[in-house]
N, C-alpha and C positions, 0 to 999 in steps of 0.2 A: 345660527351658523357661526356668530362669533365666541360662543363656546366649544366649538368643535376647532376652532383655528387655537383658540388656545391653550386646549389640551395637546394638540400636535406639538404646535410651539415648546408645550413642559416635554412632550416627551423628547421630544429631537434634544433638548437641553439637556435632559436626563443621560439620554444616550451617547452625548457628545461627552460630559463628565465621567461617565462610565467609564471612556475609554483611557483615561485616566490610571485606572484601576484592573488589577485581574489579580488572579491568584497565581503560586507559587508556580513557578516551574520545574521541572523535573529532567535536571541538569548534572545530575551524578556523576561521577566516573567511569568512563568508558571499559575500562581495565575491569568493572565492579560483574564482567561479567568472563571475565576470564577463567574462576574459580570453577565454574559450571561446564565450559569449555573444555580444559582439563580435565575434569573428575568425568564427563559425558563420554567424552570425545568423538562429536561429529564430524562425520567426512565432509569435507569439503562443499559439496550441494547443497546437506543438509543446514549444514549454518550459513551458507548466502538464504536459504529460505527462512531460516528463522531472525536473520537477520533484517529482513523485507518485512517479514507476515509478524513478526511475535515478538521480538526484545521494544518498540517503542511502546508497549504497554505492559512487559513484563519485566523491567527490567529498570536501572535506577535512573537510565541515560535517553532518552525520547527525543529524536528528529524532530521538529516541528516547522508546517511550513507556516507559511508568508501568513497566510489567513488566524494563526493561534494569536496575534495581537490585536484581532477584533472582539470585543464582547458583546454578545455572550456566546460567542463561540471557545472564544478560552477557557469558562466555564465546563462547556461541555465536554471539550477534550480533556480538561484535568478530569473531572468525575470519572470519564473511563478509563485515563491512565489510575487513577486511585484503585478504580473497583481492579484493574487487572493487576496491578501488584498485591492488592490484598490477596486475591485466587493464588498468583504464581507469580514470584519474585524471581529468577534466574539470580538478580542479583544477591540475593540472600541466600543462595545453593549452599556457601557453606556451614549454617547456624540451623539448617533442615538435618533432621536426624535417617539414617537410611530408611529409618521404614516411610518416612514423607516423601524424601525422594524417590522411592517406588511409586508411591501416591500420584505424587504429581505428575510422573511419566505416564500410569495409568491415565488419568484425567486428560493429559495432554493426547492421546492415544483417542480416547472419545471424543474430546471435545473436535480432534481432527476431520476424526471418520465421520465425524455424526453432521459437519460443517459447520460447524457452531461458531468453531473459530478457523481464520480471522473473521469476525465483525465484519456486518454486511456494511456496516456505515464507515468501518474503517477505509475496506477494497474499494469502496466509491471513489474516495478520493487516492489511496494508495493502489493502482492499479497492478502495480508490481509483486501486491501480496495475495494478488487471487492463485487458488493453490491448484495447479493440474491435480488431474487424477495420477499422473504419475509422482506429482509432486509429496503428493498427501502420502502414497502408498511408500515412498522414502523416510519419510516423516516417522511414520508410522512404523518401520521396522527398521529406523536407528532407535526409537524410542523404546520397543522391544527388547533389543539388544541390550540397551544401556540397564533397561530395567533388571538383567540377570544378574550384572555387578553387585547389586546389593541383595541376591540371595533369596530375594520375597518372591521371585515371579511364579508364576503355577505351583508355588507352596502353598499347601491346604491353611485355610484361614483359623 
């Protein structure tokens, strides 16, 4: 028994130092997603929804609550703000070539319909980002629209 007390002991130790430490935050420029704004231009609903459901993982500027100063929760939330900016940067809109930004509307298009996104572990805690059906079908036909801008859409491949 008194090696199980003092394994607990190391790790409580372990974990108290932990907290010490975490990874980079993702603290960008708020403005960084203006570019995309502009050149999109969502109405109104559509960007409180993506403003709720999609830029704190797509983008260079991420809400974070109370609980991202615990580890290894702050772990996990960087990893999926990393994995969603790699997929889709919003902030990066304007260094994307038109035919990416068709891409990504596309993508963004599926990954809606299909509910993929938002993240079921996101909606857990962001309640505000679960998407109606009304919501998604907005989503989904400013992303359409936006998609004609640059020319690609129902163009034979």
């Amino acid at each position: 028994m008194k090696i199980v007390k003092k394994i607990l002991y190391a790790a409580l130790i372990l974990l108290v130092i932990a907290q010490f430490f975490g990874p980079d935050r993702n603290e960008g420029d708020v403005a960084s997603i203006d570019a995309f704004i502009n050149d999109t231009n969502p109405p109104d609903d559509v960007h409180i929804i993506m403003k709720q459901a999609c830029f704190d993982c797509h983008s260079d500027r991420t809400r974070y609550p109370w609980y991202n100063r615990i580890t290894p929760v702050n772990y996990w939330i960087a990893d999926h703000v990393k994995h969603g900016k790699g997929e889709f940067n919003v902030s990066e809109w304007d260094a994307y070539s038109d035919k990416k930004k068709d891409h990504k509307l596309e993508e963004l298009v599926e990954e809606v319909k299909s509910k993929h996104m938002p993240l079921d572990s996101y909606t857990w805690i962001h309640d505000d980002a679960r998407l109606s059906d009304e919501q998604i079908e907005s989503l989904i036909s400013w992303a359409d629209m936006a998609r004609t801008k640059y020319g690609l859409k129902d163009r034979p491949q």
